[in-house]
SERO-677233 format. One record per residue (C-alpha): residue number from 1; residue in three letters; x, y, z. Coordinates in steps of 0.5 Angstrom, whole numbers, plus 500, padded with zeros to 3 digits. Example, Ala and Ser with C-alpha at 12.3 -4.5 7.8 and 13.67 -1.06 7.14 Angstrom:
2
- 1  ALA  525  491  516 $
- 2  SER  527  498  514 $
//
This chain:
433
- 1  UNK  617  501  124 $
- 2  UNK  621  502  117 $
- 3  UNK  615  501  113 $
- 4  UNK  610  506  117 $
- 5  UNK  616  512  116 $
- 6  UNK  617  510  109 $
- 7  UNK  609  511  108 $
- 8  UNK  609  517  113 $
- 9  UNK  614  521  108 $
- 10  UNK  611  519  102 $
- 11  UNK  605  522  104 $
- 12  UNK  608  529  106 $
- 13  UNK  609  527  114 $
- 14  UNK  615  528  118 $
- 15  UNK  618  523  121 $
- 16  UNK  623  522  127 $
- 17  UNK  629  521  125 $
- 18  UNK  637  525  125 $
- 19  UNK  637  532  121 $
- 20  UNK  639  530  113 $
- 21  UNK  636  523  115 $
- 22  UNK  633  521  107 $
- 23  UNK  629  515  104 $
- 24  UNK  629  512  097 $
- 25  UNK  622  513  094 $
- 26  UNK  618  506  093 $
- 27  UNK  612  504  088 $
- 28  UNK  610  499  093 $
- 29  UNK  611  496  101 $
- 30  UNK  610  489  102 $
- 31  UNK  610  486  109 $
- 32  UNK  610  478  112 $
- 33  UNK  609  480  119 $
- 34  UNK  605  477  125 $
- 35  UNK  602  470  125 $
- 36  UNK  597  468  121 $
- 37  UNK  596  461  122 $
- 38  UNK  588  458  120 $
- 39  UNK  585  452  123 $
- 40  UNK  579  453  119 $
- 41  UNK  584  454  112 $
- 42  UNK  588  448  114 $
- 43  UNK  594  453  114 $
- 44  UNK  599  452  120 $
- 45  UNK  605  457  121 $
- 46  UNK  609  455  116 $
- 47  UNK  604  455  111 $
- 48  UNK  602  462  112 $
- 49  UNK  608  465  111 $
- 50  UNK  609  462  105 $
- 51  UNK  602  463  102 $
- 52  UNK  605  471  104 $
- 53  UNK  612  470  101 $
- 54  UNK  609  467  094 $
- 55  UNK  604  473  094 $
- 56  UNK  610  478  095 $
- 57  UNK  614  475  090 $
- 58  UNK  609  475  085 $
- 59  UNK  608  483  086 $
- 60  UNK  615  486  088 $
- 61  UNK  620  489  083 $
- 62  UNK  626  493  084 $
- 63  UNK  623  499  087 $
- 64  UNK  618  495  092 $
- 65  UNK  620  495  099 $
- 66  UNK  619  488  103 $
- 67  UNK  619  487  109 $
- 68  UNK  620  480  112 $
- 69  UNK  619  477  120 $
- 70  UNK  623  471  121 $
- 71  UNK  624  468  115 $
- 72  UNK  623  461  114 $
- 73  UNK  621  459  121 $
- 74  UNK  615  454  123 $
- 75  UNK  618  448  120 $
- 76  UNK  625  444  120 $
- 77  UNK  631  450  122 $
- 78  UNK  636  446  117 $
- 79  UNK  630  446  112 $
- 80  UNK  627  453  113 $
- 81  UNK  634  457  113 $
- 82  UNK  636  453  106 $
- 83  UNK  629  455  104 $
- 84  UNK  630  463  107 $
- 85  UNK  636  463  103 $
- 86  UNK  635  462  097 $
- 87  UNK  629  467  098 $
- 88  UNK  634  471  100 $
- 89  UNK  639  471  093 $
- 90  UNK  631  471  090 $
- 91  UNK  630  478  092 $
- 92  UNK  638  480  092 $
- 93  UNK  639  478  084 $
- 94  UNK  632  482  083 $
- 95  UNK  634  488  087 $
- 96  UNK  629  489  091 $
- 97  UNK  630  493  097 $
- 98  UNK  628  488  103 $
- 99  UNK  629  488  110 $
- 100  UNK  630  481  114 $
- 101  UNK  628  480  121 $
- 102  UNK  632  473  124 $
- 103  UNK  635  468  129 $
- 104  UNK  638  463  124 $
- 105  UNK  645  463  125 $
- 106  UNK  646  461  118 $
- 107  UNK  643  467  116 $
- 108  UNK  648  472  120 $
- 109  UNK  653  468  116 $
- 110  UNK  650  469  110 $
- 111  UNK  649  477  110 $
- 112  UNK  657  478  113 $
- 113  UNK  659  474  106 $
- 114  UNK  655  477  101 $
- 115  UNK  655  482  098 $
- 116  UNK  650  486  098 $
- 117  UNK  647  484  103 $
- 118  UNK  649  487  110 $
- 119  UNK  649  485  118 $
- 120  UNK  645  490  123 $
- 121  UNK  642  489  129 $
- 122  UNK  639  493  136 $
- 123  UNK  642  492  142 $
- 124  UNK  638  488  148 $
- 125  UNK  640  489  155 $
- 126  UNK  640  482  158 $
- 127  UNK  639  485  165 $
- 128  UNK  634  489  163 $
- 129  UNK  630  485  158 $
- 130  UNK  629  490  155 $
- 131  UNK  632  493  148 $
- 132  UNK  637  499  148 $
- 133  UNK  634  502  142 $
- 134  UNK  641  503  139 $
- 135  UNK  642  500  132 $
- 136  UNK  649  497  130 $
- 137  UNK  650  497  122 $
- 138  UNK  655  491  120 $
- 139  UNK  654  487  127 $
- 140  UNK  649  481  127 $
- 141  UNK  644  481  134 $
- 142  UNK  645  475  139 $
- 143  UNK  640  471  141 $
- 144  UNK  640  471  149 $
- 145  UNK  636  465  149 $
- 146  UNK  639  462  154 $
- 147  UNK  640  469  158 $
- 148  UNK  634  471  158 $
- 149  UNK  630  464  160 $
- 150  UNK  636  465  165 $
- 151  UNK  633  471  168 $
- 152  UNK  625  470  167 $
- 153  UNK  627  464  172 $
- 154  UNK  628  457  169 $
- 155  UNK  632  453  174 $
- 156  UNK  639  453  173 $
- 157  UNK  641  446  172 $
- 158  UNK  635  446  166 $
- 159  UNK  640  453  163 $
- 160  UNK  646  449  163 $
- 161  UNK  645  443  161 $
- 162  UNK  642  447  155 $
- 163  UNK  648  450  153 $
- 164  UNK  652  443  155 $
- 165  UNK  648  441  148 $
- 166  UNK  649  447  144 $
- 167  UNK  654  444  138 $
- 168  UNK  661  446  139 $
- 169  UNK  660  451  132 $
- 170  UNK  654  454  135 $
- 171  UNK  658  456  142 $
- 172  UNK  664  459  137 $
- 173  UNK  659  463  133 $
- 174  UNK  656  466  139 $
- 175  UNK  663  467  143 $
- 176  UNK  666  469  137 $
- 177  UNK  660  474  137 $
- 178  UNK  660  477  144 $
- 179  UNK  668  478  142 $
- 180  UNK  667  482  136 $
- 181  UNK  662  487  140 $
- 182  UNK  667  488  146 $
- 183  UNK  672  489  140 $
- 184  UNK  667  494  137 $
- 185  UNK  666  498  144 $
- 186  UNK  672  499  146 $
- 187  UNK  674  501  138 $
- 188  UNK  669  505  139 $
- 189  UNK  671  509  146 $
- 190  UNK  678  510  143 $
- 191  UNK  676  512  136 $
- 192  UNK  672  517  141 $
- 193  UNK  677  519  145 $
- 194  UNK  683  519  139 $
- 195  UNK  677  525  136 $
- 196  UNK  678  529  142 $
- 197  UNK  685  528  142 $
- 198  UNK  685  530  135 $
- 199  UNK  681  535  136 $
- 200  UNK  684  538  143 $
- 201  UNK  692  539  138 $
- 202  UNK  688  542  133 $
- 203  UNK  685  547  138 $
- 204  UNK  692  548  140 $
- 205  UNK  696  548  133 $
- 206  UNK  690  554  132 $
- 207  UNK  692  558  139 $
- 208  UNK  699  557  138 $
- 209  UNK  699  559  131 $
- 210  UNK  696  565  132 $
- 211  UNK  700  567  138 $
- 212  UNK  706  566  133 $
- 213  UNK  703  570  128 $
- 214  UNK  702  576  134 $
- 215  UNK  709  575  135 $
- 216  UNK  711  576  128 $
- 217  UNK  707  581  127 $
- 218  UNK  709  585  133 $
- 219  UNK  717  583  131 $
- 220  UNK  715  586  125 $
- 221  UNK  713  593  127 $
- 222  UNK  718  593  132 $
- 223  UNK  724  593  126 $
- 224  UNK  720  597  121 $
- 225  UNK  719  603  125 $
- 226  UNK  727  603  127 $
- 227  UNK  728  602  119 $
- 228  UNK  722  607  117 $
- 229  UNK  727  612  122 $
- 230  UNK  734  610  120 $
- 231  UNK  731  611  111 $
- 232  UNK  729  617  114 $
- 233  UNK  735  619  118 $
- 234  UNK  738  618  111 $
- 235  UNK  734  622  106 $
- 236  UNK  736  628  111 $
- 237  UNK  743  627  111 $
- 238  UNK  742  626  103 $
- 239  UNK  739  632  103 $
- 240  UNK  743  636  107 $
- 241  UNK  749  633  103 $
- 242  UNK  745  637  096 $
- 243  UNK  745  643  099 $
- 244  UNK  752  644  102 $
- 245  UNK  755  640  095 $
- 246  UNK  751  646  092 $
- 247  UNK  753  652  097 $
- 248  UNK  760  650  098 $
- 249  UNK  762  646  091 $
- 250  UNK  768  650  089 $
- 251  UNK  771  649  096 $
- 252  UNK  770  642  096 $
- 253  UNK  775  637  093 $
- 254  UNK  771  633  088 $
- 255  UNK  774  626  091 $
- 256  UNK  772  628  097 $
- 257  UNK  764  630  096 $
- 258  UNK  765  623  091 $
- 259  UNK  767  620  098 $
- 260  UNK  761  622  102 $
- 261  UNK  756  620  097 $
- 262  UNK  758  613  097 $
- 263  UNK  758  612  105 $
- 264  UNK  752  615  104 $
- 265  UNK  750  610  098 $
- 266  UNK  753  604  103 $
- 267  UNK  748  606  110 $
- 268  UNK  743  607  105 $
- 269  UNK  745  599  102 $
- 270  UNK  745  596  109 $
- 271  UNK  738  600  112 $
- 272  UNK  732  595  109 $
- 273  UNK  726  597  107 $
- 274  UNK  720  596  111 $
- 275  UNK  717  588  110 $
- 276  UNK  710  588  109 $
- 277  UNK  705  586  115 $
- 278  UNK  703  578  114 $
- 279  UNK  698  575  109 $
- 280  UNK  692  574  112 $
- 281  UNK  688  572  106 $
- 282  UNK  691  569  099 $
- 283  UNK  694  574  095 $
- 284  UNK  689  576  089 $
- 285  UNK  692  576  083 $
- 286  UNK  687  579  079 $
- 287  UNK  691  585  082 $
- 288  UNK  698  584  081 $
- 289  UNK  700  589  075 $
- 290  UNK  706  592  072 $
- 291  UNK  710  597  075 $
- 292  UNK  706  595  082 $
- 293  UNK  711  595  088 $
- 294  UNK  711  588  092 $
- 295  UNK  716  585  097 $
- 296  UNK  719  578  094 $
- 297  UNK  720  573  100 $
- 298  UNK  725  569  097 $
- 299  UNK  729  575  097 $
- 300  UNK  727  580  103 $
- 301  UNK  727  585  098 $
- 302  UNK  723  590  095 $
- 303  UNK  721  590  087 $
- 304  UNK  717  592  082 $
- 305  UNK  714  587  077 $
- 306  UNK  716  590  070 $
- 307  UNK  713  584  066 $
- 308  UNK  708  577  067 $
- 309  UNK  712  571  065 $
- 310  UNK  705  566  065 $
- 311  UNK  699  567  070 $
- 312  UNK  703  563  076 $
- 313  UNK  710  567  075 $
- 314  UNK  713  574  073 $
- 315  UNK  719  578  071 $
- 316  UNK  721  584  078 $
- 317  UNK  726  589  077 $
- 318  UNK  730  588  084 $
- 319  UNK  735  594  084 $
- 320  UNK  740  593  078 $
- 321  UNK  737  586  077 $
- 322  UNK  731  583  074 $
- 323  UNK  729  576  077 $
- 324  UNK  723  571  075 $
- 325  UNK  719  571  082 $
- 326  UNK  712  566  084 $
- 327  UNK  706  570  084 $
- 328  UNK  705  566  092 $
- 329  UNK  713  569  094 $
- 330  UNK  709  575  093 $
- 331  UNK  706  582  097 $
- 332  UNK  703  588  094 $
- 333  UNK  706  594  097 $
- 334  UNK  704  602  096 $
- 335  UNK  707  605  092 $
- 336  UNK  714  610  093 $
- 337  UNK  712  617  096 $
- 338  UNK  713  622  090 $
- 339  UNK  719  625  095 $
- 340  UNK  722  619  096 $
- 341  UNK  721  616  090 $
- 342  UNK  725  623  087 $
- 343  UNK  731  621  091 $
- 344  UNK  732  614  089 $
- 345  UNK  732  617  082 $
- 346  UNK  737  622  082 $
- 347  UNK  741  617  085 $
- 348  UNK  741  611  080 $
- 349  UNK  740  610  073 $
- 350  UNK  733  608  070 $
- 351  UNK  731  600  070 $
- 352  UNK  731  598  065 $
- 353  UNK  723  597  061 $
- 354  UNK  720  590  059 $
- 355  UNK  721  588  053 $
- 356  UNK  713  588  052 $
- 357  UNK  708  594  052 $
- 358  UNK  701  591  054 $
- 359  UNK  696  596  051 $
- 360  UNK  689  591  051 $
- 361  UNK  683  595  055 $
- 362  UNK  687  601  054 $
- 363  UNK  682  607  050 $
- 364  UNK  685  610  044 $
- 365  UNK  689  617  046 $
- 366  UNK  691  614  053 $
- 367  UNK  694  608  050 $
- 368  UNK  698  613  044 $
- 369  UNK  701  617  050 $
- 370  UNK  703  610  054 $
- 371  UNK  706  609  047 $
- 372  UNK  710  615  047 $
- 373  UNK  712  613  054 $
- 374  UNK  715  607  053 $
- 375  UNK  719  608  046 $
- 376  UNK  722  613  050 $
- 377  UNK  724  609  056 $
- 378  UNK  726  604  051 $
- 379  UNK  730  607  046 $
- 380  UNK  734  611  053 $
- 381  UNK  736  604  055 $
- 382  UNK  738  602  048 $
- 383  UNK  733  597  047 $
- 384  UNK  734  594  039 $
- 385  UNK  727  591  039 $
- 386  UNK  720  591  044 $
- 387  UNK  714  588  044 $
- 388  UNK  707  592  043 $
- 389  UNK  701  588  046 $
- 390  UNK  695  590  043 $
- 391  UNK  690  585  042 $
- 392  UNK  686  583  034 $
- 393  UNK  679  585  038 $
- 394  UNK  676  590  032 $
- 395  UNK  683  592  030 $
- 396  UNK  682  600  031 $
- 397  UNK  687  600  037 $
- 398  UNK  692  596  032 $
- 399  UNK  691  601  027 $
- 400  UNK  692  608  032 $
- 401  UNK  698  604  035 $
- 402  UNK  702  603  028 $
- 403  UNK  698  610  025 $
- 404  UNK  704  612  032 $
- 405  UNK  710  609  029 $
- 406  UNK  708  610  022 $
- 407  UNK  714  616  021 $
- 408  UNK  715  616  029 $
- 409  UNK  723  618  029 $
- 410  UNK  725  613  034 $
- 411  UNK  722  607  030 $
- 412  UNK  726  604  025 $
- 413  UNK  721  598  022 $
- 414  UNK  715  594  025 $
- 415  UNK  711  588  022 $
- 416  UNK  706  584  026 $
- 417  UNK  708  578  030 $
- 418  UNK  709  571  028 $
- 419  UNK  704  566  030 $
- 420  UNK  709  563  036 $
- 421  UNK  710  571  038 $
- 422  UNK  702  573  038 $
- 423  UNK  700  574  031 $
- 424  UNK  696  580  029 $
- 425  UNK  695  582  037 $
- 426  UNK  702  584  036 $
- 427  UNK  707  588  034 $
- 428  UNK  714  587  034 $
- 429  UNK  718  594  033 $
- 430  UNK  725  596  031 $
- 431  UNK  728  602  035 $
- 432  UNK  734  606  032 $
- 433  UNK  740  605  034 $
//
């Protein structure tokens, strides 16, 4: 049968077998089976398969398949199993790819011992005298024998006193072999029931994962709405408090309206701001960028990234202080409301900007414009000295970029970057005091 598929697939046929099933392709398929004994040709048995064998030697090499039926019988067992063997370790050092049908104990020893070389055999029901067509890789068949004559009516007595005759080494090895096959099947039947076990907790693991994440989730919305409602409740009571600050000042005793504003900053404190919904999918970082809104877990507050310290790690402005957060710590949030945003910014002083500028991929006038931006926003903070990233590439943003600080009244000097600091992509400037 091996050899028939073999043939059938190299031929373009289809072959029965398991979906992603695959065969080596072979030069040459050499086959001993059947009898071939000659009166006339004066070969018995043994003969013939040797005359075979010889043959199939002569023409085999490493990528032939052989194909071998009871090797070494027809003559002495003793004989004819050391003879098997050592056309075995022949084929093996040659690396031939064969397959050896036997009984010779020897030869079950000789495969679980070898390396190389592997044990297999197709199961047989000794009630039914008929082969189960299962194929047991690693474990070596059983001869039956005295079974089977048992079942095709031999005497009893003939039976028994066979097995009385079997050396002592010969019952062990058959023993030993019925163990390890009821030792395999009840492996094989608790392996079985431990994957459905498995697979029956990872079943629920996933169940139990998604009702948390739906109670989180649910968690979630319920405090985001009363937080939405109360930073809502807040913004008018502000609101409320500019107007009549405005209407009624020269009524209102200066410590007075100060004491009013800072219960007000006191309530705004303690109201978080909403947390994001729970990640579904890795965050892309790709689309992280400065000046972004995001949720930083740790901390269970709102930040803005001001700088990206490495591709894992980057530097958030969370109120009045500045944190190093990891990128997986990170939720991406929309930005303020232009209404909301004026609020927070007539209340509390600007933070403070990165010590870097990146202009690389920026077009000409736009990046001039975010410079003018950025000087601004950094001599306001009193910033000695900054950073502008803008790339070698073909050198003209380079130029645009110190043409601008050339004679611009908050630049005090610049020169191009050390090596360590980025070289000719970068230009270190010093800002008036």
């Amino acid at each position: 049968m091996v050899g028939l598929l073999a043939l059938m697939a190299q031929s373009g046929l289809h072959i029965p077998a398991a979906e992603g099933s695959a065969l080596s392709v072979f030069r040459g398929i050499y086959a001993d089976i059947g009898e071939e004994q000659s009166i006339e040709q004066s070969l018995s048995t043994f003969s013939s398969h040797m005359t075979r064998i010889v043959d199939i030697l002569s023409r085999a090499y490493r990528k032939s398949l052989v194909l071998l039926d009871e090797l070494g019988a027809g003559t002495d067992p003793v004989e004819g199993s050391a003879l098997a063997r050592a056309i075995l370790d022949h084929l093996l050092k040659r690396r031939i790819t064969t397959l050896v049908a036997t009984h010779y104990t020897d030869l079950k020893v000789y495969a679980h011992s070898t390396p190389g070389v592997e044990n297999a055999s197709v199961e047989f029901d000794v009630k039914t005298l008929a082969p189960t067509y299962k194929l047991s890789i690693g474990l070596p068949g059983q001869s039956n024998a005295l079974a089977i004559a048992s079942r095709l009516g031999l005497a009893k007595k003939i039976v028994a006193q066979a097995a009385q005759s079997l050396a002592p080494e010969d019952l062990e090895v058959e023993s030993l072999l019925t163990e390890i096959k009821k030792a395999r099947d009840e492996a094989v039947v608790a392996l079985r029931a431990a994957e459905a076990a498995r697979a029956g907790a990872e079943e629920l693991r996933r169940t139990l994962e998604t009702r948390l994440d739906a109670l989180e989730e649910e968690r979630r919305d319920l405090l985001n709405q009363a937080r939405q409602q109360a930073r809502l409740e807040l913004a008018e009571v502000r609101k409320e408090l500019q107007a009549v600050s405005k209407a009624l000042r020269p009524e209102i005793a200066p410590g007075e309206l100060a004491e009013a504003r800072q219960r007000l900053k006191q309530a705004e404190s303690i109201v978080q701001p909403p947390e994001p919904p729970i990640r579904r999918y890795p965050l892309d970082k790709d689309k992280l960028h400065v000046g972004q809104y995001v949720w930083v877990g740790d901390l269970k507050q709102r930040g803005q990234i001001i700088d990206f310290v490495d591709e894992r790690e980057v530097e958030v402005s969370v109120g009045k202080f500045r944190v190093k957060a990891s990128t997986e710590d990170l939720e991406p949030l929309a930005e303020e409301p232009e209404s909301e945003r004026e609020e927070v910014y007539l209340s509390v002083t600007p933070s403070t900007p990165p010590m870097s500028l990146h202009l690389r991929g920026w077009r000409g006038e736009e990046a001039l414009q975010e410079l003018e931006r950025y000087l601004d926003q950094a001599s306001v903070a009193r910033m000695p000295e900054v950073r502008i990233v803008h790339g070698k590439g073909t050198g003209v943003l380079r130029r645009l970029v110190r043409e601008r600080l050339r004679n611009h009244p908050l630049v005090s000097a610049y020169r191009s970057g050390r090596p360590e600091e980025g070289g000719d992509g970068v230009t270190i400037v010093d800002l008036t005091e």
